[in-house]
TIDOMAR-742284 format. One record per residue (C-alpha): residue in one letter; x, y, z. Coordinates in steps of 0.25 Angstrom, whole numbers, plus 5000, padded with zeros to 4 digits. Each point is the difference from the previous one (the first is absolute). Example, Ala and Ser with C-alpha at 12.3 -4.5 7.8 and 13.67 -1.06 7.14 Angstrom:
REM TIDOMAR-742284
["A",[5049,4982,5031]];
["S",[5006,5014,4998]];
END
This chain:
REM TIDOMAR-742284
["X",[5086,4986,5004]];
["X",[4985,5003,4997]];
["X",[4992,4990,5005]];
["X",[4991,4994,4990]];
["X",[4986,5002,4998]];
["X",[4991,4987,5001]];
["X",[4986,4994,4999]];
["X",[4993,5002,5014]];
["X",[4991,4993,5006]];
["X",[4991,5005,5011]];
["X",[4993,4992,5013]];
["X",[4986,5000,4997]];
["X",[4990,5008,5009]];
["X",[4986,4992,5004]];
["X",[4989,5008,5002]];
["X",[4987,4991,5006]];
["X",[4986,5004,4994]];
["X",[4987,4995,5001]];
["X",[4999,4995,4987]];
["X",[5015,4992,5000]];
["X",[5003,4986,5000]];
["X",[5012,4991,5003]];
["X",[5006,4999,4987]];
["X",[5011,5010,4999]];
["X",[5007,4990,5010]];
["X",[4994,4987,4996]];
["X",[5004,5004,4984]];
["X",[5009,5009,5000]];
["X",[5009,4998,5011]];
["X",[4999,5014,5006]];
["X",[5006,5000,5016]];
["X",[4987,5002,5005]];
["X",[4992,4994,5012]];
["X",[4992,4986,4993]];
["X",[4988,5004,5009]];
["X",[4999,5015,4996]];
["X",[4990,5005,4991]];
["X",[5008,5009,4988]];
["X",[4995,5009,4992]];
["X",[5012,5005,4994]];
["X",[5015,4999,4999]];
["X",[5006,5013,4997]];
["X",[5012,4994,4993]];
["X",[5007,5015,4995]];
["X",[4995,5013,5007]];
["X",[5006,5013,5000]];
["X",[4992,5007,5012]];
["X",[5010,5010,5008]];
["X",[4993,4993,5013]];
["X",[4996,4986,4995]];
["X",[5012,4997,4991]];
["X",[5004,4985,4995]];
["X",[5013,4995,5007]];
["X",[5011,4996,4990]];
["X",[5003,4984,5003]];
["X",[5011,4996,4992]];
["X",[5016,5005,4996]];
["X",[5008,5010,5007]];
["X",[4986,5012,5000]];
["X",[4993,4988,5010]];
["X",[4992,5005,5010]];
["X",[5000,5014,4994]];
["X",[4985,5006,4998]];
["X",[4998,5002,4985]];
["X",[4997,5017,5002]];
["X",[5014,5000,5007]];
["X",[5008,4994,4989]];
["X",[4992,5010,4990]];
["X",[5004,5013,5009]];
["X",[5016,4995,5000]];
["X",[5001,4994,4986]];
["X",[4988,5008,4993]];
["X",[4998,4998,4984]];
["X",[5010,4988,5000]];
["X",[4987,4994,5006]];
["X",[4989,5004,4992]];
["X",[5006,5007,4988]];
["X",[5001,5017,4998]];
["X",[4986,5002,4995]];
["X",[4994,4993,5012]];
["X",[5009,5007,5011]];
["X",[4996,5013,4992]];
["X",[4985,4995,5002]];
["X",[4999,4993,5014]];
["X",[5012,5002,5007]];
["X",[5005,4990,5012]];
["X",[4986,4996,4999]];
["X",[4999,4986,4990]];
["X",[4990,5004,4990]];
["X",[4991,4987,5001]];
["X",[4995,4989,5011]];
["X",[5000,4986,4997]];
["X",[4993,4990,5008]];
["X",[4995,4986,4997]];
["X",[4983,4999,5006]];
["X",[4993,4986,5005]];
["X",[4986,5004,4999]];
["X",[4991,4989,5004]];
["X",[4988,5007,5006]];
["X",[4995,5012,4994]];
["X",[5010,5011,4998]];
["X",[4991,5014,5002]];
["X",[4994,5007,4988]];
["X",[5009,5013,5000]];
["X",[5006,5009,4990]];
["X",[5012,5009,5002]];
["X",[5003,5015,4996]];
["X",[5007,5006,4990]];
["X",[5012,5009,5003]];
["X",[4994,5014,4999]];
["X",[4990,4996,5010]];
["X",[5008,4990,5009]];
["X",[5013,5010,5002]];
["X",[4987,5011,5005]];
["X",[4995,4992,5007]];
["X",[5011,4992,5007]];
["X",[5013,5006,4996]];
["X",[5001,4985,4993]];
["X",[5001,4996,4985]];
["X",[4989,4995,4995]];
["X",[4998,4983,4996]];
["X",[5000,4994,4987]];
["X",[5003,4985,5001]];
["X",[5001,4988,4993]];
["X",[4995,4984,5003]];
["X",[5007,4989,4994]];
["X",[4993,4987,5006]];
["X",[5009,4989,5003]];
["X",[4989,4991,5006]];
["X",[4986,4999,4998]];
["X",[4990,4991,5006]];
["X",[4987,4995,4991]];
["X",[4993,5009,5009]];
["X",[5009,5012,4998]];
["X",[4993,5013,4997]];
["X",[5007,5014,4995]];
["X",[4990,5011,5001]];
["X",[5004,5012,4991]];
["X",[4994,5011,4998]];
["X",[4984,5002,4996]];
["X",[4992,4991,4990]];
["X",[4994,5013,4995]];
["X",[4999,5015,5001]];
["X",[4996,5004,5014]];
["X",[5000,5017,5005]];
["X",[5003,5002,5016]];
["X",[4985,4999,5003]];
["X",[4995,4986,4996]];
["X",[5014,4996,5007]];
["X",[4997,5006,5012]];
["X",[4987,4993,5001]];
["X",[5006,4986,4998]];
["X",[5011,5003,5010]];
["X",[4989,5003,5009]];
["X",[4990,4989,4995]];
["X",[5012,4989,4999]];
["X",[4997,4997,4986]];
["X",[5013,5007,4994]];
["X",[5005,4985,4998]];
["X",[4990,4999,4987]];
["X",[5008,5012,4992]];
["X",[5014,4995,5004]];
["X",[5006,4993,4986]];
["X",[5006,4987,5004]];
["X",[5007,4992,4996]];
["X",[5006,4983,5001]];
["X",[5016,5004,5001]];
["X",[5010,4989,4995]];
["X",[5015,4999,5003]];
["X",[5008,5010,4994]];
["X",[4989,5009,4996]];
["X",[5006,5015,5003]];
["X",[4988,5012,5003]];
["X",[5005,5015,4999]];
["X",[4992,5007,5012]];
["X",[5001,5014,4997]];
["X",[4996,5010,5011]];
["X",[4985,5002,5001]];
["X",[4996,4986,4994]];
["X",[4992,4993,5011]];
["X",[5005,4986,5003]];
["X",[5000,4989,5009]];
["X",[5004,4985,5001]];
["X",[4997,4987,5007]];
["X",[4999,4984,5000]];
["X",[5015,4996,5000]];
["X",[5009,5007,4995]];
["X",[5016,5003,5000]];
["X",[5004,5013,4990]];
["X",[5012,5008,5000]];
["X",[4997,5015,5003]];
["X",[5009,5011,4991]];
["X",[4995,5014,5006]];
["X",[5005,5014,5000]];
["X",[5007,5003,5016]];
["X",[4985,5004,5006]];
["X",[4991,4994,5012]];
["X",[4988,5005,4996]];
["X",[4987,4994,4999]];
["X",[4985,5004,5000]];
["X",[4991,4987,5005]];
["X",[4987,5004,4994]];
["X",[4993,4985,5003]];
["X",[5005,4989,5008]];
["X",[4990,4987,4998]];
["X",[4990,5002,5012]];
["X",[5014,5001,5009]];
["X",[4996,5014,5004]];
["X",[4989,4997,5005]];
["X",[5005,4991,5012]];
["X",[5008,5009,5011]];
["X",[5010,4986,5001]];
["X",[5002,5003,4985]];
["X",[4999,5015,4997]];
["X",[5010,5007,4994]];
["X",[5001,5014,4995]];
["X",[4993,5003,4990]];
["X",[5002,5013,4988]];
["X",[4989,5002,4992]];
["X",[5000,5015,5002]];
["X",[5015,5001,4998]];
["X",[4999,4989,4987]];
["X",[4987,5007,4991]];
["X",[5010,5011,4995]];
["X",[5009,4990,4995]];
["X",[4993,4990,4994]];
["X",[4999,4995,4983]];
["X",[4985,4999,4999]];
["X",[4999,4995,4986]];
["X",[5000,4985,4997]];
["X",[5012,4992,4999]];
["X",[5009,4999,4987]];
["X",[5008,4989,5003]];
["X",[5011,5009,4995]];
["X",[5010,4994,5011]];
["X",[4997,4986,5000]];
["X",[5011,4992,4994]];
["X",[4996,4985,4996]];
["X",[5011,4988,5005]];
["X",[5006,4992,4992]];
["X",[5008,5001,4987]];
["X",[5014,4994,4997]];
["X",[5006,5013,4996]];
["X",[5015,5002,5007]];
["X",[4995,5015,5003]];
["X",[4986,5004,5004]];
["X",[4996,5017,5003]];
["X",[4991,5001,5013]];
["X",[4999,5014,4999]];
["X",[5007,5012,4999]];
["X",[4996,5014,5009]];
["X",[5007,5012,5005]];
["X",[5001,4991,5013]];
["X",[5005,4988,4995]];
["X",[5003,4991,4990]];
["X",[4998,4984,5001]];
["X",[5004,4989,4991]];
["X",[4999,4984,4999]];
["X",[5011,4991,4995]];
["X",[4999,4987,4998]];
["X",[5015,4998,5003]];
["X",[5005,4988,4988]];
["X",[5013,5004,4999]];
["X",[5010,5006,5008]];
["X",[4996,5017,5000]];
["X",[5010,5010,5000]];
["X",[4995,5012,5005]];
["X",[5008,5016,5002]];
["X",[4994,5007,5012]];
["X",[5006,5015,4994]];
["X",[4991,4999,4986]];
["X",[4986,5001,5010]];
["X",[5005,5012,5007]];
["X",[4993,4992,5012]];
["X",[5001,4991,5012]];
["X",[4994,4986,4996]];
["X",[4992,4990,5007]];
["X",[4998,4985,4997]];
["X",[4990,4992,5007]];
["X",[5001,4987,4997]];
["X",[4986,4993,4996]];
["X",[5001,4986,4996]];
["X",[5010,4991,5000]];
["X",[5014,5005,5007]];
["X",[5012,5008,4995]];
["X",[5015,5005,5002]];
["X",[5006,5016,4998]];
["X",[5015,4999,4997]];
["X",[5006,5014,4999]];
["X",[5012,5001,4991]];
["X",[5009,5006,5010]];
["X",[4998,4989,5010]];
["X",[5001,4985,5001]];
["X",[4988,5001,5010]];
["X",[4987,4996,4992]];
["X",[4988,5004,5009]];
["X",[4989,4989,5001]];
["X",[4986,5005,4996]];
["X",[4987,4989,5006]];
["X",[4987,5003,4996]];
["X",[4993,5011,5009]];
["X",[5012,5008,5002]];
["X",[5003,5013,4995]];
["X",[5016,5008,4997]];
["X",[5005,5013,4999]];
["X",[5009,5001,4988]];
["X",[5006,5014,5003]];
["X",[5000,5010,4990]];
["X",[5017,5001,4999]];
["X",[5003,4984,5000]];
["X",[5006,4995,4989]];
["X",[4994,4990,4989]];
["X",[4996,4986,5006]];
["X",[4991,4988,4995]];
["X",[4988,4993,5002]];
["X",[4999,4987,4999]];
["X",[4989,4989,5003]];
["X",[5004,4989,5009]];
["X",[4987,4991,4997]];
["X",[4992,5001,4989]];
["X",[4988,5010,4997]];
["X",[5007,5010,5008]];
["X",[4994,5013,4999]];
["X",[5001,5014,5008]];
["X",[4996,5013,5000]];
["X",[5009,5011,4998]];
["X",[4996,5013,5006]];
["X",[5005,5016,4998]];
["X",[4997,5014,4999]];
["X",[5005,5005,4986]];
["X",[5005,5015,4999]];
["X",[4987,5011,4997]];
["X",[5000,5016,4995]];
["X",[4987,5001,5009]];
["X",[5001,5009,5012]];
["X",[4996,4993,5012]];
["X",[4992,5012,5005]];
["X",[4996,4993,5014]];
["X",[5016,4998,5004]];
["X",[5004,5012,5009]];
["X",[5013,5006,4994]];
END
């Protein structure tokens, strides 16, 4: 008899970074060391060499790329396998910015897959935590051209044409590749971004000016790739609202969804052509396939696989206000050119 497919799990994966905090472990009950300074928790990655490690039900201990190679679209859906093969197409992670995260911008896939034989970075932000003194800086508070933004970078004034702005919990900002951003002051988001590791840091607050501090900074590698024009706000997504369902966005990378979870939600993996992704953003929640008496528990912070191929299942809220974000790549007639055949 066939096993059945479940919700998986995956161990987390701390990465420590100049600009983390404690939180992720304080809040968030991530198995990190107290003491450490995290940057990110990779809570879902695809990477052949850096993949999450499944940590619950019979796959346990199984990297996340292995499963895909042996059990292929009844993980991530025909299209998808089509598209990305055993790699998953998207990397999740939840960030603890508390110091000042670099100003950077990412590539598109043309120029990233030239460059680095990598797909290129389009992300999403939804904040979970913001401190009175959080700031998001996206993209330009006017038009610039490569010149005057070289002289700021060299002058250090490049902080007066960045747009900021005072972020609130459960605002949501779609980062297309090429916008110019940056984040600092206290803040805990969760991070939705196609399967890449690529970043251009362009200016880092005074930090690359002090060897203790320096790191390595693109501004050659970023001027090609950057959106010079003043920002639209055309991906910011205010909190709030009380409507059961609420569309984050919607690209040819993925789609993300908030739901107020009310009632009970019955959900069928087969009409999205796609895996799904839940992470749990307020409150705390329950997935209970129909093929199985095992619900799966869902605290806030954490993120699940539902694979492609599971049968229906429902959420529910175990307190009230629950809400979570539902994550997945929807099926596209668009060549990827940048994929090798």
């Amino acid at each position: 008899m066939k096993k059945a497919i479940y919700p998986i799990k995956f161990i987390p994966q701390p990465r420590e970074r100049v600009w983390g905090g404690r939180r992720l472990a304080a809040q968030f009950h991530k198995p990190f060391d107290p003491d450490a300074v995290i940057g990110e928790s990779w809570e879902v990655s695809g990477f052949e060499d850096d993949s999450s490690v499944i940590e619950n039900g019979w796959l346990e201990d199984n990297p996340l790329f292995d499963v895909i190679e042996t059990y292929m679209d009844e993980i991530v859906g025909e299209d998808n396998y089509k598209r990305f093969g055993n790699e998953f197409p998207v990397l999740v992670k939840l960030l603890d910015i508390q110091e000042r995260l670099s100003v950077q911008v990412h590539p598109d896939d043309e120029t990233a897959f030239d460059r680095h034989n990598s797909y290129g970075k389009t992300e999403a932000w939804y904040v979970l935590e913001a401190d009175p003194t959080a700031r998001i800086y996206m993209g330009f508070n006017k038009d610039l051209d490569m010149h005057e933004f070289l002289d700021r970078c060299a002058a250090g004034t490049l902080e007066e044409v960045l747009n900021v702005v005072t972020p609130k919990k459960g605002d949501f900002f779609f980062i297309e590749a090429g916008t110019v951003h940056s984040a600092g002051g206290g803040l805990v988001i969760a991070e939705i971004q196609q399967l890449s590791d690529v970043t251009y840091r362009i200016y880092d607050w005074g930090r690359e000016n002090n060897p203790a501090t320096a790191r390595q900074m693109h501004v050659d590698q970023a001027l090609s790739c950057i959106n010079y024009s003043k920002y639209d706000g055309a991906g910011f997504v205010h909190s709030g609202g009380s409507a059961p369902s609420k569309k984050l966005v919607e690209c040819r990378y993925f789609t993300a969804n908030e739901l107020l979870l009310t009632d009970p939600l019955r959900i069928w993996p087969d009409r999205y052509e796609s895996f799904l992704l839940y992470c749990c953003l307020e409150g705390e929640a329950v997935i209970t396939p129909s093929d199985t008496s095992q619900p799966t528990p869902l605290l806030r912070g954490e993120w699940v696989l539902i694979p492609a191929a599971m049968s229906d299942f429902t959420l529910s809220a175990i307190t009230a206000g629950t809400r979570l974000m539902e994550v997945y790549v929807g099926r596209t007639e668009e060549k990827d050119s940048y994929i090798k055949e």
